[in-house]
Each structure stands twice: as C-alpha cells, then as structure tokens.
CHARMM internal coordinates of N, CA and C (Angstrom, degrees):
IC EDIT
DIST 1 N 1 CA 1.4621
DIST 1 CA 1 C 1.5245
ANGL 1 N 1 CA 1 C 110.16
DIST 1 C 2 N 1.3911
ANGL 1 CA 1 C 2 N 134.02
DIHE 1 N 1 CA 1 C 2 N -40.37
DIST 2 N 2 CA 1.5517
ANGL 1 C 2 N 2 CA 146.28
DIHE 1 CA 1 C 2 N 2 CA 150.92
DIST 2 CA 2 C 1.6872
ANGL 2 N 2 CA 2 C 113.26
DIHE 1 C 2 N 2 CA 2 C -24.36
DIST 2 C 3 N 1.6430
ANGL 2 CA 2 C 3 N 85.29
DIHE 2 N 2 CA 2 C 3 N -57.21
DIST 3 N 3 CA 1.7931
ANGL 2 C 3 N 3 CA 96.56
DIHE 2 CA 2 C 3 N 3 CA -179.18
DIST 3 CA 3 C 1.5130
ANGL 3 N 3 CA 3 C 112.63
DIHE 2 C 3 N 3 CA 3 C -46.20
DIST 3 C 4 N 2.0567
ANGL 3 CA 3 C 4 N 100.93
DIHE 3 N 3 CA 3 C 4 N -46.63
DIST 4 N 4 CA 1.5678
ANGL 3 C 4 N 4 CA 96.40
DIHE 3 CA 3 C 4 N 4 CA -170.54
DIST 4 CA 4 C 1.4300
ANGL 4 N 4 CA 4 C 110.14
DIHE 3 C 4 N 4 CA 4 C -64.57
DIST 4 C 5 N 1.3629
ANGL 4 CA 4 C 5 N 114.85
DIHE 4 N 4 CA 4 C 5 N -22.53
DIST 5 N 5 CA 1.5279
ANGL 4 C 5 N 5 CA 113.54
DIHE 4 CA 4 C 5 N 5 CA -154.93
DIST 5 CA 5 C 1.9024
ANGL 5 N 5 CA 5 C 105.86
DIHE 4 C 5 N 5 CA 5 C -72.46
DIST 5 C 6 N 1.3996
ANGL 5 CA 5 C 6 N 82.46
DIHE 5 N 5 CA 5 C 6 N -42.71
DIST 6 N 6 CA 1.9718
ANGL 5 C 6 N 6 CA 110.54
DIHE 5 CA 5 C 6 N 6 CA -171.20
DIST 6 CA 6 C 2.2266
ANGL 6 N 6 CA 6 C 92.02
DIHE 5 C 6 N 6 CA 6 C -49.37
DIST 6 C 7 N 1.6881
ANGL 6 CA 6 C 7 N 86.23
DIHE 6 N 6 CA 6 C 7 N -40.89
DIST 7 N 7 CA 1.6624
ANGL 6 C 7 N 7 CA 88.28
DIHE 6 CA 6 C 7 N 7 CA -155.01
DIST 7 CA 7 C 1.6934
ANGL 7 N 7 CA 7 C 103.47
DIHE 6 C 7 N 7 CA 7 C -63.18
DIST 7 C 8 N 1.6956
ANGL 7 CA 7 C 8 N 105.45
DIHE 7 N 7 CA 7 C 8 N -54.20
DIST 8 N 8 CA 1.4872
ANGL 7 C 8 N 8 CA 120.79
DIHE 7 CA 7 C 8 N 8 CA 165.65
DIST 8 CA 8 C 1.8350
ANGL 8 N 8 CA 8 C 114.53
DIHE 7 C 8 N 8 CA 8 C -30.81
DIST 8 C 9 N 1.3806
ANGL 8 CA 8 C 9 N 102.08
DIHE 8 N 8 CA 8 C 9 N -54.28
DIST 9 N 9 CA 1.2732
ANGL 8 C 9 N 9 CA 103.87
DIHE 8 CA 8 C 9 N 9 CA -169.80
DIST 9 CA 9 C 1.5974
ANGL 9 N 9 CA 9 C 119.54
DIHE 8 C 9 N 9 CA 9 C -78.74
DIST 9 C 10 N 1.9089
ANGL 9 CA 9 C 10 N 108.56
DIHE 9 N 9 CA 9 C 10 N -15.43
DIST 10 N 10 CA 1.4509
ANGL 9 C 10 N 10 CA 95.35
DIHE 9 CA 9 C 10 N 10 CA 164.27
DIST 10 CA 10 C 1.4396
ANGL 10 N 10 CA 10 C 112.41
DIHE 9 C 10 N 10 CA 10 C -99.79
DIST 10 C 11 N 1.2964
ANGL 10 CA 10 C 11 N 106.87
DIHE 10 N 10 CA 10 C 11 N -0.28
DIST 11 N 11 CA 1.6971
ANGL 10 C 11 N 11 CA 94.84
DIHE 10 CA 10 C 11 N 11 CA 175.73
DIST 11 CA 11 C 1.1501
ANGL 11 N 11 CA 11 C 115.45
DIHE 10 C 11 N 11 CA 11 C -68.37
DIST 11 C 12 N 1.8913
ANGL 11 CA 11 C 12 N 112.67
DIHE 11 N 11 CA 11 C 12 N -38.08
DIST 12 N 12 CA 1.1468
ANGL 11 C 12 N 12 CA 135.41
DIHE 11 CA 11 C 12 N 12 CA -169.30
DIST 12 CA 12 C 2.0127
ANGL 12 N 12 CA 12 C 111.32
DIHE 11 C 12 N 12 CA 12 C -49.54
DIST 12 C 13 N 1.3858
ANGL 12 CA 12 C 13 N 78.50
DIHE 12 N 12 CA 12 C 13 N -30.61
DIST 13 N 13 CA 1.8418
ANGL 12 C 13 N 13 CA 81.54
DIHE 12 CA 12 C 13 N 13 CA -156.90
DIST 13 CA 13 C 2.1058
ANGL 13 N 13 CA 13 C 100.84
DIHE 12 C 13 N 13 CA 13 C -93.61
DIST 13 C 14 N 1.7229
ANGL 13 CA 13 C 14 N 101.45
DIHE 13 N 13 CA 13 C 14 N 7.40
DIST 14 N 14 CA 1.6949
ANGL 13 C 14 N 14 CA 92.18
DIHE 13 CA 13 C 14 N 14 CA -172.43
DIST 14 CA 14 C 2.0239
ANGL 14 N 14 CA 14 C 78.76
DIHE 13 C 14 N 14 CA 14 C -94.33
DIST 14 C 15 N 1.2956
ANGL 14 CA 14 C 15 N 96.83
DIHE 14 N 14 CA 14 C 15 N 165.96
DIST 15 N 15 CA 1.7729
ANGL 14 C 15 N 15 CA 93.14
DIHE 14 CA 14 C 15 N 15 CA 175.88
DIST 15 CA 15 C 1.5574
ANGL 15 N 15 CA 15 C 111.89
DIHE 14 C 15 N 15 CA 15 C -110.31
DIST 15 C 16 N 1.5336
ANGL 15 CA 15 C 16 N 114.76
DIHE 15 N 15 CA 15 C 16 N 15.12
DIST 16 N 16 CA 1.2692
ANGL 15 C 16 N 16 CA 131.97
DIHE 15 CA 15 C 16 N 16 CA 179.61
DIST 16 CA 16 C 1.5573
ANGL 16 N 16 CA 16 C 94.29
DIHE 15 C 16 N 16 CA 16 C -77.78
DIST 16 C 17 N 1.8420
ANGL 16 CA 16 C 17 N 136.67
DIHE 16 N 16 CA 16 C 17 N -62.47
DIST 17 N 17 CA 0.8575
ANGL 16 C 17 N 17 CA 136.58
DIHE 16 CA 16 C 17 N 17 CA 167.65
DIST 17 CA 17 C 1.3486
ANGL 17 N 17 CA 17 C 123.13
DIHE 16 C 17 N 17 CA 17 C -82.96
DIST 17 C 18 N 1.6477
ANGL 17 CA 17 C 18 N 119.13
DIHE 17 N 17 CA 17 C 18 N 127.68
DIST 18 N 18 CA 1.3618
ANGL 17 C 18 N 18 CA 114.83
DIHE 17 CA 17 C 18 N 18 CA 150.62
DIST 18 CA 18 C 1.4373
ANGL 18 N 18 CA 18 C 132.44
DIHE 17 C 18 N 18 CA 18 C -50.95
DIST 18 C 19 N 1.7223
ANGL 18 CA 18 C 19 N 123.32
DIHE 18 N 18 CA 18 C 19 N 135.70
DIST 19 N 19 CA 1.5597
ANGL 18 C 19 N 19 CA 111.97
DIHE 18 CA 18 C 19 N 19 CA 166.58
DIST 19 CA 19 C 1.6425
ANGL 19 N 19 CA 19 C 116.06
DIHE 18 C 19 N 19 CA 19 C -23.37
DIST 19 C 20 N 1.1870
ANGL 19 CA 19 C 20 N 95.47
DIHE 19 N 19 CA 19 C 20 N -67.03
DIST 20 N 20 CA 1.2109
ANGL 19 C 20 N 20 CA 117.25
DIHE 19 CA 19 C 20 N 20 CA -154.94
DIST 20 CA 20 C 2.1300
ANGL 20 N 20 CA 20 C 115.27
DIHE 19 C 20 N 20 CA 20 C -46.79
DIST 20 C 21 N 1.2810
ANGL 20 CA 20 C 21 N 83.43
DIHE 20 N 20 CA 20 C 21 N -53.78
DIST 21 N 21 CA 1.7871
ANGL 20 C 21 N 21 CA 98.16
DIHE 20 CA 20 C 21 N 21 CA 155.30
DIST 21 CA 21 C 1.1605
ANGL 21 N 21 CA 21 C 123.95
DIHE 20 C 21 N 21 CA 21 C -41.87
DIST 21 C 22 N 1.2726
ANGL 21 CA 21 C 22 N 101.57
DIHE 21 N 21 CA 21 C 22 N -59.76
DIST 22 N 22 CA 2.0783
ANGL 21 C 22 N 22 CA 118.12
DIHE 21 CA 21 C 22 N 22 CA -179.85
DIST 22 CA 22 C 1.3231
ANGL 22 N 22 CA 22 C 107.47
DIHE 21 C 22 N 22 CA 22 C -40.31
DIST 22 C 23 N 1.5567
ANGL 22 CA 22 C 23 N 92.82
DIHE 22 N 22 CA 22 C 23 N -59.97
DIST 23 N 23 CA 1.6582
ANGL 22 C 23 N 23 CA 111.34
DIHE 22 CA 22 C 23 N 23 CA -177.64
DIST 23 CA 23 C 1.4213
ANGL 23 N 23 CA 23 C 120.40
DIHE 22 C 23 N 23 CA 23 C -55.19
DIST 23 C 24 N 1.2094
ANGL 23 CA 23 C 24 N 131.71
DIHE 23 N 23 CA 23 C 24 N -34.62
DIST 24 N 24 CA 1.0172
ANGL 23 C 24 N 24 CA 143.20
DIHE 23 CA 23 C 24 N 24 CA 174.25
DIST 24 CA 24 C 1.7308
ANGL 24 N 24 CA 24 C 124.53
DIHE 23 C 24 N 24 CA 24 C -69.34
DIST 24 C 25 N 1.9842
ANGL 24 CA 24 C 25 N 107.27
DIHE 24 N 24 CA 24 C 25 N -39.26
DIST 25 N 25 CA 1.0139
ANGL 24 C 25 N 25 CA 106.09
DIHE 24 CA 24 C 25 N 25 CA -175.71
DIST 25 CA 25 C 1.6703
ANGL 25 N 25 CA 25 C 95.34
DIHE 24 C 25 N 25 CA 25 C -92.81
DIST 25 C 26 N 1.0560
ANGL 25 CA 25 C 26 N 141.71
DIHE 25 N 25 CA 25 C 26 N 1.36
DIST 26 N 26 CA 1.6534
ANGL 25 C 26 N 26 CA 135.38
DIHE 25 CA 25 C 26 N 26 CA 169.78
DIST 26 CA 26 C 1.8537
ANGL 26 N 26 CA 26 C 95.12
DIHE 25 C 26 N 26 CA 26 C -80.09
DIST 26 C 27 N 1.0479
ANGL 26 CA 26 C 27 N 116.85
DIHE 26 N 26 CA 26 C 27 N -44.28
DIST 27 N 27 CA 1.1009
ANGL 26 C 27 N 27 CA 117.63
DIHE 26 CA 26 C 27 N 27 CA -153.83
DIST 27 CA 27 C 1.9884
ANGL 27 N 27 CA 27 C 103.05
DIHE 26 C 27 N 27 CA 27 C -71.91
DIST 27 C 28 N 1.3826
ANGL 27 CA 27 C 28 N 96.95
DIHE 27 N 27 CA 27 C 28 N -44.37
DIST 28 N 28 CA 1.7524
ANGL 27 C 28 N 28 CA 109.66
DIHE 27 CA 27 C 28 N 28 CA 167.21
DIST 28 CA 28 C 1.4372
ANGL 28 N 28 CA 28 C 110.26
DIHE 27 C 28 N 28 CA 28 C -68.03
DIST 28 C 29 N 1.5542
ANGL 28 CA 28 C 29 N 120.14
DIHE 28 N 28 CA 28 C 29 N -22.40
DIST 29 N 29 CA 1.4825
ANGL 28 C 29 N 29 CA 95.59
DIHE 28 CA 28 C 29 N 29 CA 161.76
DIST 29 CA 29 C 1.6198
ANGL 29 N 29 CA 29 C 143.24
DIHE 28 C 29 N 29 CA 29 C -98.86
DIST 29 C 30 N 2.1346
ANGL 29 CA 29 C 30 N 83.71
DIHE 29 N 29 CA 29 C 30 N -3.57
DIST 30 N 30 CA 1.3088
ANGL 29 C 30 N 30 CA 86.82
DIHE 29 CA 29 C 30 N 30 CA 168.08
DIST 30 CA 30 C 1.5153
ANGL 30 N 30 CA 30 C 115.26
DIHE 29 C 30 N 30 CA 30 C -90.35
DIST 30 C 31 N 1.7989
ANGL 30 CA 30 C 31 N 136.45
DIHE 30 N 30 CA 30 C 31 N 0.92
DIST 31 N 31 CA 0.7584
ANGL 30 C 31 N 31 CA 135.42
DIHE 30 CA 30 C 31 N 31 CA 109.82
DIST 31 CA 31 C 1.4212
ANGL 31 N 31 CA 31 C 128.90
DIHE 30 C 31 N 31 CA 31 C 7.80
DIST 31 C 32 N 1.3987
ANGL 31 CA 31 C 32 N 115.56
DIHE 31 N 31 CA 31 C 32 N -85.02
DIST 32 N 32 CA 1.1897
ANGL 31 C 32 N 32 CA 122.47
DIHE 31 CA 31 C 32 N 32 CA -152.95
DIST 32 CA 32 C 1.7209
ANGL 32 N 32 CA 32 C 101.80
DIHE 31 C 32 N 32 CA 32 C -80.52
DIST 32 C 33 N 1.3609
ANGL 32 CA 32 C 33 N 108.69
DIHE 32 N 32 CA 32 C 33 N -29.84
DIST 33 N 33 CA 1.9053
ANGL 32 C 33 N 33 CA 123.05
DIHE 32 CA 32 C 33 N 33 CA 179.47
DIST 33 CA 33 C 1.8485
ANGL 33 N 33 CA 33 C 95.87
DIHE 32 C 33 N 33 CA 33 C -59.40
DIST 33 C 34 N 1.1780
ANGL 33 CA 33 C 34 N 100.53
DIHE 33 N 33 CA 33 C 34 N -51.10
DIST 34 N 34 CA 1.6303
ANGL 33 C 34 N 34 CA 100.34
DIHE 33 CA 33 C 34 N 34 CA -172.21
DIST 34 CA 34 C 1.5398
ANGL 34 N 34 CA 34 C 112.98
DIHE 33 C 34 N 34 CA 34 C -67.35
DIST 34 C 35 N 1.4772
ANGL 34 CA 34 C 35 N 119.90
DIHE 34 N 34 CA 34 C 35 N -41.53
DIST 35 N 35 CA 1.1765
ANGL 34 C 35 N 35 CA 120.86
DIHE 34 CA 34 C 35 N 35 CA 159.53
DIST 35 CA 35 C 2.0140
ANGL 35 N 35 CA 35 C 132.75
DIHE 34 C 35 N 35 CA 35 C -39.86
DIST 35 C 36 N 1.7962
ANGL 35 CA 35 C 36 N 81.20
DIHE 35 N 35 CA 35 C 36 N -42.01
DIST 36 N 36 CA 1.5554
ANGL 35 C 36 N 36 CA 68.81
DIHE 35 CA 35 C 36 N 36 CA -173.12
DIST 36 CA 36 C 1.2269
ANGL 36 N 36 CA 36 C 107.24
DIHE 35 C 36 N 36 CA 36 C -102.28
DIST 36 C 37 N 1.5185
ANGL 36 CA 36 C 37 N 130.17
DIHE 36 N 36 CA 36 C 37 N 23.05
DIST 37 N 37 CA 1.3542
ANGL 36 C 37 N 37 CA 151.10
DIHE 36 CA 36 C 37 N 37 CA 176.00
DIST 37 CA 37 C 1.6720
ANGL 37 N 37 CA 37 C 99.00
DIHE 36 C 37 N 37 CA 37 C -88.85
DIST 37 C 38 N 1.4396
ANGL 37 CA 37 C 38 N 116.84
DIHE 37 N 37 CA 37 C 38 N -45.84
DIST 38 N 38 CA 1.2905
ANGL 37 C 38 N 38 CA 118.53
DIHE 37 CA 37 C 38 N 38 CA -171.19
DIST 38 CA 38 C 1.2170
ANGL 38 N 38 CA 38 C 112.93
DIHE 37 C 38 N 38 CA 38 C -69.89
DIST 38 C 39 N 1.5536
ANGL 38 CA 38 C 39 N 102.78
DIHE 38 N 38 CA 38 C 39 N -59.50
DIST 39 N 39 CA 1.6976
ANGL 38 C 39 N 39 CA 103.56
DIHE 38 CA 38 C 39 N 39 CA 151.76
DIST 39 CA 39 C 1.1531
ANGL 39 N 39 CA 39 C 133.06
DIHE 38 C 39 N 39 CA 39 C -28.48
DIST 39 C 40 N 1.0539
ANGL 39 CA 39 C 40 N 154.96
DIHE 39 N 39 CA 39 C 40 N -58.17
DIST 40 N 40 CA 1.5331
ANGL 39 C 40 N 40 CA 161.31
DIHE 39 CA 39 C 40 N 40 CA 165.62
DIST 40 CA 40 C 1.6384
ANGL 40 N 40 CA 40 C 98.66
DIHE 39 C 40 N 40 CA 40 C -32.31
DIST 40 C 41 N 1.5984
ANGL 40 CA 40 C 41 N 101.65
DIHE 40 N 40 CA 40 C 41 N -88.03
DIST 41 N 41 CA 1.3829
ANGL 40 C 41 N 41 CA 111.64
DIHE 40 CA 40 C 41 N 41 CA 164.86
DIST 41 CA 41 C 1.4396
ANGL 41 N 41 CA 41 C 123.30
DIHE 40 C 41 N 41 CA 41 C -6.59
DIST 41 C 42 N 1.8018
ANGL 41 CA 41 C 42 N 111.57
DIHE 41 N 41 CA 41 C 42 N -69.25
DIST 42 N 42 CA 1.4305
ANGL 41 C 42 N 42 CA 90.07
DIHE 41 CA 41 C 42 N 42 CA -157.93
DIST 42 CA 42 C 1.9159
ANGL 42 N 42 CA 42 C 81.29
DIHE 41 C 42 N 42 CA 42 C -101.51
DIST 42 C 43 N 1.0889
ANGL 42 CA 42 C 43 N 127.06
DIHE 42 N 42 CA 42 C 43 N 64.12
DIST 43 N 43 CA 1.3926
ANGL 42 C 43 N 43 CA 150.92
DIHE 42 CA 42 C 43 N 43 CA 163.68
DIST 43 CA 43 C 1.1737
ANGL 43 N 43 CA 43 C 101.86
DIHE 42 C 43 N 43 CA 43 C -104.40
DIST 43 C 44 N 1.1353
ANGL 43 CA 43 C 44 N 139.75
DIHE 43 N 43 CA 43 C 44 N -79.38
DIST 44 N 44 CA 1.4893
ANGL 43 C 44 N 44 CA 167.91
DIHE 43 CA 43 C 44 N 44 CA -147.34
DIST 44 CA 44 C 1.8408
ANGL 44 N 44 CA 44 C 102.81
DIHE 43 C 44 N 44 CA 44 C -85.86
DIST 44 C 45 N 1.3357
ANGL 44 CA 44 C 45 N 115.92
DIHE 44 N 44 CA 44 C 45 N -57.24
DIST 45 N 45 CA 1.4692
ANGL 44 C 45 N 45 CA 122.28
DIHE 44 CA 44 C 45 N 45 CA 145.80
DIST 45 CA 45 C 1.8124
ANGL 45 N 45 CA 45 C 132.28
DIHE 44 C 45 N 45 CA 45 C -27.23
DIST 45 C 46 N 1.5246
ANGL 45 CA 45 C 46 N 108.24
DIHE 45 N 45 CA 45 C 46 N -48.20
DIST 46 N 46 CA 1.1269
ANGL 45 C 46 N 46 CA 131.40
DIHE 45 CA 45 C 46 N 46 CA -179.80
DIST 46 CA 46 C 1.7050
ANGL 46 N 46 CA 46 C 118.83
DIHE 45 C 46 N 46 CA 46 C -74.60
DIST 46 C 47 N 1.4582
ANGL 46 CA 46 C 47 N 93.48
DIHE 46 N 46 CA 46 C 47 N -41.19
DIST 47 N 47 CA 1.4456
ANGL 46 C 47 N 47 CA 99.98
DIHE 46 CA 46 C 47 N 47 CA -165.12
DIST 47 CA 47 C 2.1912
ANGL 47 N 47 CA 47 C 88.31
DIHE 46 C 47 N 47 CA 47 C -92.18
DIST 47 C 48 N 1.2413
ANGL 47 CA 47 C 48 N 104.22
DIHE 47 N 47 CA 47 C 48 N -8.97
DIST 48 N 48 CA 1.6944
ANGL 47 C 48 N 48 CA 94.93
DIHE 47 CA 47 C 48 N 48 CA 179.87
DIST 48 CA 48 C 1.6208
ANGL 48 N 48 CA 48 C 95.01
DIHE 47 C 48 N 48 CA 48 C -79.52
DIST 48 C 49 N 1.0912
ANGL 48 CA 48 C 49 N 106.87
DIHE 48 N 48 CA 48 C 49 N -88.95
DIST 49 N 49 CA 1.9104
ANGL 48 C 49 N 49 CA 115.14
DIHE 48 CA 48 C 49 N 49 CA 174.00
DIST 49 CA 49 C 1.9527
ANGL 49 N 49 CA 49 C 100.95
DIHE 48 C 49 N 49 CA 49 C -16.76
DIST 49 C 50 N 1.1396
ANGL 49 CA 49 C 50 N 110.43
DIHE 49 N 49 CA 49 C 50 N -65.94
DIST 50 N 50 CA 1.8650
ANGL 49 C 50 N 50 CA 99.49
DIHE 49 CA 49 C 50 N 50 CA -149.57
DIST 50 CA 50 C 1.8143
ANGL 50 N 50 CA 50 C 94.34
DIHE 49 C 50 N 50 CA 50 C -84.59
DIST 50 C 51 N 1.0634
ANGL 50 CA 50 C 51 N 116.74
DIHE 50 N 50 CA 50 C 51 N 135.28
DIST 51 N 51 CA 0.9024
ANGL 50 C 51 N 51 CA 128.25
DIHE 50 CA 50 C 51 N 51 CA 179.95
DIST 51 CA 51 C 1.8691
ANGL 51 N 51 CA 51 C 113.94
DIHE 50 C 51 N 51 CA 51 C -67.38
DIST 51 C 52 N 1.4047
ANGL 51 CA 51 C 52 N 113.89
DIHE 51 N 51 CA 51 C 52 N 165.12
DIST 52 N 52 CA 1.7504
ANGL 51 C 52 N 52 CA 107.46
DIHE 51 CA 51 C 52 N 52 CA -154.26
DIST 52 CA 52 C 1.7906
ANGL 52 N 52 CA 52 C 101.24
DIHE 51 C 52 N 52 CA 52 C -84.76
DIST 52 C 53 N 1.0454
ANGL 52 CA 52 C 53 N 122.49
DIHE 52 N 52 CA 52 C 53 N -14.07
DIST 53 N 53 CA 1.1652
ANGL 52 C 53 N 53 CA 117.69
DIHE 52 CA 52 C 53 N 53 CA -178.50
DIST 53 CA 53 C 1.5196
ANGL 53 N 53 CA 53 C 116.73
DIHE 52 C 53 N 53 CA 53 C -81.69
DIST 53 C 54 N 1.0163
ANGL 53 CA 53 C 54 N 112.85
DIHE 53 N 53 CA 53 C 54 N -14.29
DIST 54 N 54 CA 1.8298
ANGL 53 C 54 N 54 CA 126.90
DIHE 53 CA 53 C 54 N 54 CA 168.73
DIST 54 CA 54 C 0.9922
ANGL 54 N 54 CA 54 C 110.67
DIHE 53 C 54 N 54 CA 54 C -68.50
DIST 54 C 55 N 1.4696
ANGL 54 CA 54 C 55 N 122.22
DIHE 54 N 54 CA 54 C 55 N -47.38
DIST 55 N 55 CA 1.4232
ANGL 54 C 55 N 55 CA 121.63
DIHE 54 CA 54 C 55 N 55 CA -173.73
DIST 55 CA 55 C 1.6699
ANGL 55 N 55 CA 55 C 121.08
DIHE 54 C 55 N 55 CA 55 C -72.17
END
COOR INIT
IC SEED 1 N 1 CA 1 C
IC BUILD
C-alpha cells in the first residue's frame, strides 16, 4: 500500500502526468490485482465444493 502511495506521489511530481490520472491508474490496477486474486480464490473454492467429475 506504501508502494501505491510512493508511485502516486512520483507520478504526481513529473508534469507529463496529472495526480489525478496516476491515481486512477494505481487504483485500476489494484483493481485488477484484487480481481485476479479473487479469481484464484473462488477457483480453488469451486474445485473444493464441486466434486472432480463435474469439471
């Protein structure tokens, strides 16, 4: 969570990117990290519950 802040705060300071952008694209990739974290999860969830011949 430091990392995002460090990342926000040097994007913040180039004048090529707006804060506001930075912020947005950390935020869509921690998005996408949590997504494919959840995924896994209810991967591993799915294949415990349904038995192997379903799949």
């Amino acid at each position: 969570m430091i990392l995002c802040y460090m990342i926000v705060f040097h994007f913040s300071r180039t004048p090529c990117v707006p804060p506001f952008t930075a912020l947005m694209l950390v935020t869509g990739l921690g998005l996408v990290v949590f997504f494919m974290a959840w995924l896994s999860v209810a991967r591993e969830v799915w294949s415990a519950l349904v038995p192997s011949q379903w799949v």
